[in-house]
N, C-alpha and C positions, 0 to 999 in steps of 0.2 A: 327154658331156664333164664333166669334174670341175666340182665347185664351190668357189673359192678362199672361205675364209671369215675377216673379219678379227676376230681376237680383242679382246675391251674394251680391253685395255693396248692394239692396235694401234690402235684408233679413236683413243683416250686420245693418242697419237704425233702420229697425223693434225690432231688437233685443235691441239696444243702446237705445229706446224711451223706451220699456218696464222694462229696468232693472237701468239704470245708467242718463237717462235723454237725450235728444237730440237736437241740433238746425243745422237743416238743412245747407247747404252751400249757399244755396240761393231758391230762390221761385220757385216752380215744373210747369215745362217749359214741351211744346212736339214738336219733330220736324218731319217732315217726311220725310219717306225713299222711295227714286228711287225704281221700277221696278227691281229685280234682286238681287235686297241685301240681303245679307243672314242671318237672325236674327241669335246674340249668343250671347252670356253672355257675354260681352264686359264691362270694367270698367268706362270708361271716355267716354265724347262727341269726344274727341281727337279719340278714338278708331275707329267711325265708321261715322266719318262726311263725308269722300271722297263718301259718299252711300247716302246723303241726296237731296230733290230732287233742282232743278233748275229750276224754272218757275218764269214767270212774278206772282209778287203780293203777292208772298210766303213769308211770315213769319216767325221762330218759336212764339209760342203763350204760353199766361200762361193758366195753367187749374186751374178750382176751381170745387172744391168737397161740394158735400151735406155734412148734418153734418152726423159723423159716426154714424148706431144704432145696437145697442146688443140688440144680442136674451138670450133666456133663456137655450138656451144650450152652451153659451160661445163664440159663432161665433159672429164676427162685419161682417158687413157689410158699404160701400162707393160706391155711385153711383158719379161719375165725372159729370159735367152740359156738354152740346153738346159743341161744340168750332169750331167756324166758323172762317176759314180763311180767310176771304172776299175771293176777285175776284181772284182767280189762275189760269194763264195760260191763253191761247191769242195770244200774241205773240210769246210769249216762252210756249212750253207746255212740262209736264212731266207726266209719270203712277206712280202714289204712289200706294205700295206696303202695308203700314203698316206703324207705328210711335216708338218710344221711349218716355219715360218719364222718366226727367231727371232733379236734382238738379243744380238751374243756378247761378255758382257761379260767373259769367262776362266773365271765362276762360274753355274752352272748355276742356284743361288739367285737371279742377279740380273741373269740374259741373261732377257728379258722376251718371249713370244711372239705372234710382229703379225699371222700367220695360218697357217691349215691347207688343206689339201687330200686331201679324202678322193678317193683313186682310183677310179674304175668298175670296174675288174677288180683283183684282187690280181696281184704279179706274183715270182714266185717267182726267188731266186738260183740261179746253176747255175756260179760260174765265170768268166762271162763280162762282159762292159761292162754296165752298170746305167747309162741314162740317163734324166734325169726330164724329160721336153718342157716346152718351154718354158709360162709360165703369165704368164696378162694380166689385170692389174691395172686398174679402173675405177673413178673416183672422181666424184659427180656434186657440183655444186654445191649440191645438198640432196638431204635423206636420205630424200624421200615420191619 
């Protein structure tokens, strides 16, 4: 199973919602990355757009989340809903590697990225429906 990982800006979010109040920069956007690219802690979409893929039909897309639920030992939990790309690739075809999840602020310099996911298998365009299964979000009441 992938591993979701949250970038410092997205801890950096976490911490500003829990302490002092937060309003995102824009609506949490995912795009996906080319075959080859190297996940890291990167700040901005400006950072790592040259890696994202290029195929016929390809969008980035918005994500929407279940609603959060707490446990009784302090842990939330977020499951994201699936997110279908429609039809990718065809013409143009690309291997995505993995996505970003990323605050869209209209500007790629200042849409701020809250985490990644690198894929277990790559999965190559052909054409057809591109959907990215849904991914669960876990946040513990301390960081040990």
């Amino acid at each position: 199973m992938p591993a979701a990982i949250v970038t410092t800006k997205g801890r950096e979010a976490s911490l500003a919602i829990i302490t002092s109040g937060y309003t995102p920069a824009g609506p949490t956007t995912m795009m996906l990355m080319a075959d080859g690219h190297v996940f890291r802690d990167a700040e901005t979409v400006a950072d790592i757009v040259g890696d994202e893929i290029n195929a016929t039909g390809y969008a980035r897309q918005l994500v929407s989340f279940d609603p959060a639920a707490a446990q009784s030992d302090g842990t939330v939990t977020q499951l994201s809903q699936a997110l279908s790309f429609g039809l990718v690739g065809g013409a143009v075809d690309a291997t995505v590697s993995g996505c970003y999840l990323f605050e869209d602020s209209g500007n790629d310099a200042t849409s701020i990225l809250t985490a990644s996911v690198q894929f277990v298998t790559a999965k190559a365009t052909d054409g057809t429906e591109l959907i990215v299964r849904p991914i669960t979000w876990a946040w513990a009441p301390t960081p040990f």
